[in-house]
C-alpha positions in Angstrom: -32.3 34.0 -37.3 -33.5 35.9 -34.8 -34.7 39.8 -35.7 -35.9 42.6 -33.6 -38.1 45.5 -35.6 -37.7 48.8 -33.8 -40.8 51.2 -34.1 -42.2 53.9 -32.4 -45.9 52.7 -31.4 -47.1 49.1 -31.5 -50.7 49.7 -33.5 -50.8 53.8 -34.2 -50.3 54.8 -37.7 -49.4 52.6 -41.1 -46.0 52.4 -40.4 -46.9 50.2 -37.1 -49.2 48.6 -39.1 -47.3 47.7 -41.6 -44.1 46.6 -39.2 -46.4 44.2 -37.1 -47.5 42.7 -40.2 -44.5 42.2 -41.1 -43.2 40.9 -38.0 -46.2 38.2 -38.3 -44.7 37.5 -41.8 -41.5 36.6 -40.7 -42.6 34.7 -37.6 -44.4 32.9 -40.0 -41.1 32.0 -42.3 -39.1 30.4 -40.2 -37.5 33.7 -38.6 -37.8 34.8 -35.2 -38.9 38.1 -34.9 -39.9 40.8 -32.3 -40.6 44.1 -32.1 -39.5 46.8 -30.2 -41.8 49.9 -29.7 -41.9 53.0 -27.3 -45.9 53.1 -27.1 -47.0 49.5 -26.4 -50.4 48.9 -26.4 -51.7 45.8 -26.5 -50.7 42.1 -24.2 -48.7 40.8 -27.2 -45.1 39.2 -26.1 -43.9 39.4 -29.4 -43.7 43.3 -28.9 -41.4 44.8 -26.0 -41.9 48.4 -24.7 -39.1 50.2 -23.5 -38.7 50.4 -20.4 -41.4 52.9 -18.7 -39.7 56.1 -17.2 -40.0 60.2 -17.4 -37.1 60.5 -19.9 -39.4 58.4 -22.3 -41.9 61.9 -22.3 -38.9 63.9 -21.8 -37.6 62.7 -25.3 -40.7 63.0 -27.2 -41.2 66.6 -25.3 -37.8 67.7 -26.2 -37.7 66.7 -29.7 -40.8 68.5 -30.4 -39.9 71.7 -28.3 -36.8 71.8 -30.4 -38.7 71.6 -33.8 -41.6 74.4 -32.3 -38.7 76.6 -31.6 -37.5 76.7 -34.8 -40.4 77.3 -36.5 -40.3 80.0 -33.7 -43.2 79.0 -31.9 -45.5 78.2 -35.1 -47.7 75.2 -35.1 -47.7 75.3 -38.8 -45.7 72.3 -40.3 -45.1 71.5 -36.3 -45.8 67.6 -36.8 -44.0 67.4 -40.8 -40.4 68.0 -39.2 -38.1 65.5 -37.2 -35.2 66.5 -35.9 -33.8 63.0 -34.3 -32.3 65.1 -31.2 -33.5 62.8 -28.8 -34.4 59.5 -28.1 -33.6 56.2 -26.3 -29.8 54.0 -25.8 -31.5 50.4 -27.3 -28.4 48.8 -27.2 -28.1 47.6 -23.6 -31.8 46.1 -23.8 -31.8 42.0 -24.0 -33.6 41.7 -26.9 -31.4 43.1 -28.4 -28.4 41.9 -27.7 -30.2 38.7 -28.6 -31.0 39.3 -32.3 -28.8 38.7 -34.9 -30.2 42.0 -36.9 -31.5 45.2 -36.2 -34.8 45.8 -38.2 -35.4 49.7 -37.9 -38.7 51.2 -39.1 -40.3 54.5 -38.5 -38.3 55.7 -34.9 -39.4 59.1 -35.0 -40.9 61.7 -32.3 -38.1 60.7 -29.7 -37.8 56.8 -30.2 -34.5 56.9 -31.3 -32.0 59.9 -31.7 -29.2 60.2 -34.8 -27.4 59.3 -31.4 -28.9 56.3 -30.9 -28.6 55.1 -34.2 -25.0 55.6 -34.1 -24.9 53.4 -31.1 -26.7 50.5 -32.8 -24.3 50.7 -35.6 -21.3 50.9 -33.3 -22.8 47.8 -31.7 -21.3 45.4 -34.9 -25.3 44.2 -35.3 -26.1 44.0 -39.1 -28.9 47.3 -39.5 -31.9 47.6 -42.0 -33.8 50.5 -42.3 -37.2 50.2 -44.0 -38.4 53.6 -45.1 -42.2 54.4 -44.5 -41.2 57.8 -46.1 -38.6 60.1 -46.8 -37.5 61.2 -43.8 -34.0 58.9 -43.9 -32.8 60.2 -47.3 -33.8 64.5 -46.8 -32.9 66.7 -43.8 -35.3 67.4 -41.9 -38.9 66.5 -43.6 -41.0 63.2 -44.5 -42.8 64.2 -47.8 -40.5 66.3 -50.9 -44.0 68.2 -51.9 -41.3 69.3 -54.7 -38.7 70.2 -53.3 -35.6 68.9 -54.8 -33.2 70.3 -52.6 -32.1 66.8 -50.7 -30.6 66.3 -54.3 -27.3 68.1 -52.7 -27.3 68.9 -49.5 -31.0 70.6 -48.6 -30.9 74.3 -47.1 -33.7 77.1 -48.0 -36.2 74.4 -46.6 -40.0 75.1 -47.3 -41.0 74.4 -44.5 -39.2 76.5 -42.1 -40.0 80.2 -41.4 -39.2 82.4 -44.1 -38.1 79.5 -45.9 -34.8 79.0 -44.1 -31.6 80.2 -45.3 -28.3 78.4 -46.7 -27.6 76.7 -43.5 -30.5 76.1 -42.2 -31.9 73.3 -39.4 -32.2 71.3 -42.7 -28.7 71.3 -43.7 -27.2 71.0 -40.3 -29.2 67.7 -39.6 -28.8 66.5 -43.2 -24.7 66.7 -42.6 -25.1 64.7 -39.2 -27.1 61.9 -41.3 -24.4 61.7 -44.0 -21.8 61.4 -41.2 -23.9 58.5 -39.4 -24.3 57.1 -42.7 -20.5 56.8 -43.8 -19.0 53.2 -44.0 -22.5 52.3 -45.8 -23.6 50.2 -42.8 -27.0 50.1 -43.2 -29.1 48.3 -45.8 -32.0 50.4 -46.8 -35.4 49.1 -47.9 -37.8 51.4 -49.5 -41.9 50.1 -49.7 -42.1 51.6 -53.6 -40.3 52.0 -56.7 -41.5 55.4 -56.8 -39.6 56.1 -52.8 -36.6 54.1 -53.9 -36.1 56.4 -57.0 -36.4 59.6 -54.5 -34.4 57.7 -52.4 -31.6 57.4 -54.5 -31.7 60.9 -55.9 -30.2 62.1 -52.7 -27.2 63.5 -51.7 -27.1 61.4 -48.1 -28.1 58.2 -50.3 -24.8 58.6 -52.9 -22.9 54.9 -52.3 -25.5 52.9 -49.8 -27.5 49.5 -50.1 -31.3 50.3 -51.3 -33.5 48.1 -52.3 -37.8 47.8 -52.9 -40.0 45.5 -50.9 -43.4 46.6 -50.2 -45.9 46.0 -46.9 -47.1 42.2 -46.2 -50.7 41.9 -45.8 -52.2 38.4 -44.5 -54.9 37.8 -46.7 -56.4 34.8 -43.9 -57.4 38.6 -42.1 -58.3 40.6 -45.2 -60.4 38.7 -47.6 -63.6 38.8 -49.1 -66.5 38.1 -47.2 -70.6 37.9 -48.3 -71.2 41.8 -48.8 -75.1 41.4 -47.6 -73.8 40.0 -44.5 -70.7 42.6 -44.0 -73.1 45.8 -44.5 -75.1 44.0 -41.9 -72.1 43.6 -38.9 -71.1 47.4 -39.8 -74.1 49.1 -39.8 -74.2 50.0 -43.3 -76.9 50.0 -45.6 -77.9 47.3 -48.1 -79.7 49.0 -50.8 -76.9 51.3 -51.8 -73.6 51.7 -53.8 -71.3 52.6 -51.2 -67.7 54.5 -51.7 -65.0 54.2 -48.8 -62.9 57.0 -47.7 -60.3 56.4 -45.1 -57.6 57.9 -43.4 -56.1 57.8 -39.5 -57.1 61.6 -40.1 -59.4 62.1 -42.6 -58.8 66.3 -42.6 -54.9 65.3 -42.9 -54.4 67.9 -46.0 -51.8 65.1 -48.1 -54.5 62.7 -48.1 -56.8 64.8 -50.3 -60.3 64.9 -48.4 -60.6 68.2 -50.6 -60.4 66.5 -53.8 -62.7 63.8 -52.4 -65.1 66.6 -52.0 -64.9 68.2 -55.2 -64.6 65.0 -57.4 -68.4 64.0 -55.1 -70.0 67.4 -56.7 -68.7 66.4 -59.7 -69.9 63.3 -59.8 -73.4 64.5 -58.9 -73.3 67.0 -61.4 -72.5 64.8 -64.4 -74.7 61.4 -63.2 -77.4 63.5 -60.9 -79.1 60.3 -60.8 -76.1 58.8 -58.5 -77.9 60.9 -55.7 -80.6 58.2 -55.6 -78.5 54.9 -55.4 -75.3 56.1 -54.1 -73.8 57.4 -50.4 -70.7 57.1 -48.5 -68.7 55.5 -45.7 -66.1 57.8 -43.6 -63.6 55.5 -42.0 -60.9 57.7 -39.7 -60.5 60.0 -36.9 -62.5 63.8 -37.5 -64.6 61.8 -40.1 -67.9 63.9 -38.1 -66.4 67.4 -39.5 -66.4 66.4 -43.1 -69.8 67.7 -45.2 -70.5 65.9 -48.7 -73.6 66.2 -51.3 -74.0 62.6 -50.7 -75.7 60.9 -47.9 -72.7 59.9 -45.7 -71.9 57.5 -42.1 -68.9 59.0 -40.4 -67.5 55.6 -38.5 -64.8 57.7 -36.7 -61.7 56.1 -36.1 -61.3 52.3 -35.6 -58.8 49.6 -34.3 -60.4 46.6 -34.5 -59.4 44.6 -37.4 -62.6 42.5 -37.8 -64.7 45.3 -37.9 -62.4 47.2 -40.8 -62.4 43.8 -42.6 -66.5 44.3 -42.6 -66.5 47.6 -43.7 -64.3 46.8 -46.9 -66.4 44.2 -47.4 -69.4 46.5 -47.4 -68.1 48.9 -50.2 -68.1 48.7 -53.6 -64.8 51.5 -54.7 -62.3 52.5 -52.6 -61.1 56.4 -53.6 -57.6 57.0 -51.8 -56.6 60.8 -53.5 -53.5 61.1 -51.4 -51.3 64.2 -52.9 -48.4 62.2 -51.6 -48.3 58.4 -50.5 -45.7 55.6 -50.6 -47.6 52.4 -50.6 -50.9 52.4 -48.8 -51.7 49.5 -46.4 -55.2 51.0 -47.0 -55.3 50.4 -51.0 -53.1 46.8 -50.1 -56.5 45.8 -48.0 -59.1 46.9 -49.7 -57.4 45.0 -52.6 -57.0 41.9 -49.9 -60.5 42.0 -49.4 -61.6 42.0 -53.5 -62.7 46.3 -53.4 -60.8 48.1 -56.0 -59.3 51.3 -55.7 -59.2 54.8 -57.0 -56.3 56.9 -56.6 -54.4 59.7 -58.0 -51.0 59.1 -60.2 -48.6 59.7 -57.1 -46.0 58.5 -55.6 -46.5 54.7 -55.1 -50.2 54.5 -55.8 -49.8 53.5 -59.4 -47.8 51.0 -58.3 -50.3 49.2 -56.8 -53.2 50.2 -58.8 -53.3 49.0 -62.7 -55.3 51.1 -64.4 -58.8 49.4 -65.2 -57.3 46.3 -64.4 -57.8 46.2 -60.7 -59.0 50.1 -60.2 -58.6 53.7 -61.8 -55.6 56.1 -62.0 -56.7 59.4 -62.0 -54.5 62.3 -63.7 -52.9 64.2 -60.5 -55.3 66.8 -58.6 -57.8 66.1 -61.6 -60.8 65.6 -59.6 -63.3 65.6 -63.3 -60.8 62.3 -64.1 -61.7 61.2 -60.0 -64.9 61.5 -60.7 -64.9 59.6 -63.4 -62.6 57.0 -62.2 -65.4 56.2 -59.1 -68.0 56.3 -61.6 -66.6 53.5 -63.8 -65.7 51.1 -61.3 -69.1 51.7 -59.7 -71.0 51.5 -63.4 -69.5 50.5 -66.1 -66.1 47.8 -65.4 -66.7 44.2 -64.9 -67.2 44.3 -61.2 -65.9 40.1 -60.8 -63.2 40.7 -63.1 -62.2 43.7 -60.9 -61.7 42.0 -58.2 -60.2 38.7 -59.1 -57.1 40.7 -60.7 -56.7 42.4 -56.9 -56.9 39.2 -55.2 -54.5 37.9 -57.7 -52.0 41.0 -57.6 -52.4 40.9 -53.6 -50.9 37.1 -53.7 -48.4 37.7 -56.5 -47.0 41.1 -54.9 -48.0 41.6 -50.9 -48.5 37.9 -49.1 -46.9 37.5 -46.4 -44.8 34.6 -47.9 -43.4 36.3 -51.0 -42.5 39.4 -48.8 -40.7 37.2 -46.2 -38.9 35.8 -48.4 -37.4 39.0 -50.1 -36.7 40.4 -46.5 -34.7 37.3 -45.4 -32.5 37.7 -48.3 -32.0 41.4 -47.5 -30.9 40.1 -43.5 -28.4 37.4 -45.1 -26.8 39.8 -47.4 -26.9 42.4 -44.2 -25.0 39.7 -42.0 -23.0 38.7 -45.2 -21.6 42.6 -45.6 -21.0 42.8 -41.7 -18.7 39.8 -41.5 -17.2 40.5 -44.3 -15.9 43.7 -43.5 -15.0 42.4 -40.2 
């Protein structure tokens, strides 16, 4: 079986993360896969670019000229809306004629247009669409925040100026997506329970194929490693409990920085001892701008796996207070590599995180229960225990075998649907 993933960049972001892991995963299962990208970046020949011209910026450009319009000429919200006006023709290219099914997973920002889409489908190739977020199943936006209006058929979006009106950029693209998705030839994959019942709530979603599978991880990468010798290869120091905060962009508002902040006072305030043992590691772009009460190292942004392997390694709690998350590759390695995890009760983080099992859910935007959440896992839990149940839930749940596996069944039932209705 041959498949071909179809993603915007090859490395930037957790949905490319998460879609070369995957592609690894499968490689490794007996499938032949690729993937497909518009920003390649490395020498990998398992990953095609498309081919280099003008029209590739033009796209990209366009797309986010059209969205800046409409917000008439506001940056606010510029980079939370996609439009899916413009993008690329796939269909011609060799690989993919050459695969038996069409892997999409985030083709946003002018990879692929509603247009294009329509094209692969047209093609006869059996599609699957794994959803990073939310963006397939509402008009126009990636994250709900609330808003329950994808339920029918969007309109009055909140994030357009003056909150839009009846029939509004949101409802016009949402009625282009139900179109494209009539016929129900696409199988869907959501990466959490917690997406696949949003998912499902929506109007566009009413009669298609959806089913959960979350990220892979290869835990031969992400594993534990002799902490002494980790805070030593990252620069980190040795006499200290260490928390771990880390986002592509750590002042990206839906990953919660703020609450980090506040629960850190908190924490101080309640245990002012903490002050003396305790200081934290800043992994992510913009981590310099960030002020805490605690001693911190700002490690900026980083690409090199080995070197983020070290600096889970070197931590003792990982605190992920994301407002809104599907299923973090972030808390999936830090589990990999035996850390456990704090995180809010949202979206998919609960799915991954049992509560004083192998972390601490925090009550939503409680930062008092944050606080406390870090401060038990640093303190008070059985810090082995900890640990073994996320290596254990990491092998059960997220290795790359058992999430092959569920993916291959999803293709054979894709190519089983497509001949079938042939």
């Amino acid at each position: 079986m041959r498949v071909l993933i179809v993603n915007t960049s090859e490395k930037t972001g957790g949905a490319a993360v998460a879609a070369n892991r995957l592609m690894d995963a499968l490689n490794n299962n007996g499938v032949k896969a690729k993937m497909l990208v518009r920003d390649k970046e490395t020498e990998d020949i398992t990953v095609v670019g498309l081919p280099r011209s003008l029209k590739l910026q033009w796209n990209f450009l366009w797309e986010r000229w059209c969205v800046f319009w409409h917000l008439h000429f506001s940056k606010h919200h510029l980079w939370e809306i996609d439009m899916a006006t413009a993008g690329s023709d796939i269909t011609k290219m060799r690989e993919f004629q050459e695969a038996d099914v069409i892997h999409l997973s985030w083709v946003n920002q002018g990879m692929l247009s509603l247009k294009s889409i329509r094209k692969i489908i047209k093609s006869g190739k059996p599609v699957v669409w794994t959803m990073h977020d939310l963006w397939a199943a509402t008009g126009i936006c990636h994250y709900a925040r609330g808003c329950n209006r994808y339920v029918s058929a969007c309109g009055n979006c909140p994030l357009l100026p003056h909150k839009g009106g009846k029939h509004d950029l949101s409802t016009k693209i949402f009625r282009r997506k139900k179109a494209l998705y009539q016929g129900g030839s696409i199988s869907f994959v959501s990466c959490s329970k917690w997406l696949e019942k949003q998912a499902k709530a929506s109007g566009l979603f009413v009669g298609q194929r959806i089913t959960n599978i979350p990220n892979p991880i290869d835990t031969h990468v992400f594993c534990p490693q002799d902490k002494a010798e980790a805070r030593l290869r990252a620069g980190l120091p040795a006499d200290k409990h260490l928390i771990l905060f880390v986002s592509q962009r750590v002042t990206d508002e839906r990953k919660g920085m703020k609450y980090f902040v506040e629960a850190i006072d908190r924490l101080i305030e309640k245990y002012p001892e903490i002050k003396n043992n305790t200081a934290i590691a800043i992994l992510g772009g913009h981590s310099e701008e960030v002020t805490l009460s605690l001693p911190s190292y700002s490690l900026g942004y980083v690409s090199d796996e080995k070197r983020i392997v070290n600096i889970y390694n070197s931590v003792d709690v990982f605190v992920l207070p994301s407002l809104e998350d599907n299923l973090p590759n972030t808390i999936m390695e830090a589990m990999a590599c035996g850390v456990s995890s704090v995180g809010f009760k949202v979206g998919g983080i609960p799915e991954m995180i049992e509560h004083q099992k192998t972390g601490y859910v925090a009550n939503y935007r409680d930062t008092a229960d944050l606080a406390e959440g870090i401060h038990w896992v640093l303190e008070d839990a059985d810090k082995e225990a900890l640990s073994q149940a996320c290596l254990h839930k990491v092998s059960q749940c997220y290795s790359q075998h058992a999430v092959a596996l569920k993916y291959i069944e999803v293709y054979n039932q894709a190519m089983a649907y497509k001949n079938y209705k042939l």
